[in-house]
C-alpha positions, 0 to 999 in steps of 0.5 A, a space after each residue: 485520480 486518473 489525471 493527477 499522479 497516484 497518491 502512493 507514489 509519493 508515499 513510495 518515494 518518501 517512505 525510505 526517508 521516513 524509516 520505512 525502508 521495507 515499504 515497496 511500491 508495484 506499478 503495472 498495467 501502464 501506471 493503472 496498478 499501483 498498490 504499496 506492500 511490505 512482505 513482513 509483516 505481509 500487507 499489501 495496501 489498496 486505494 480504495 477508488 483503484 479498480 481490484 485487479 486479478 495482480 493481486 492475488 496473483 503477487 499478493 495472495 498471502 498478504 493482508 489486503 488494507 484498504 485506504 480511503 481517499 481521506 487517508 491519503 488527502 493530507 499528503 505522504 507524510 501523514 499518509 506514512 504516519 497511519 501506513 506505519 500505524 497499520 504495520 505496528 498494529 499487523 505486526 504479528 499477522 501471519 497468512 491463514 491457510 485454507 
């Protein structure tokens, strides 16, 4: 993944287009943090093959951390905002556990 452009970029850029408006896209570290996220519901979305970053807690403490495989990701944007949009519909009630 480190020679071709992220997968959630694209998914970023045609999301608003596909009536996911919310669904925001973080980039960091010279394009080496790239994660999606919607703050309601609170989820963040990681790709699987991304190393884990101290960024995330640090912007992304109260979410709901959801992992995408390379496989959710290999049939292009558009099916890759269908299972994002799944995701929303099935946390659409989480609410961030407090310790």
């Amino acid at each position: 993944m480190a020679h071709e452009p992220h997968p959630f970029l694209a998914v970023a850029e045609m999301a608003p287009k596909k009536g996911l408006k919310d669904l925001k896209v973080k980039v960091e570290r010279g394009g080496t943090y790239v994660r999606l996220y919607q703050n309601d519901p609170p989820l963040f979305f990681k790709h699987r093959n991304d190393p884990s970053d101290s960024f995330d807690r640090e912007n992304f403490n109260d979410f709901k951390r959801v992992l995408l495989s390379e496989e959710d990701c290999d049939a292009g944007p558009k099916a890759t905002i269908e299972l994002i949009r799944s995701l929303l519909e099935k946390f659409a009630d989480y609410t961030p556990q407090r310790s």
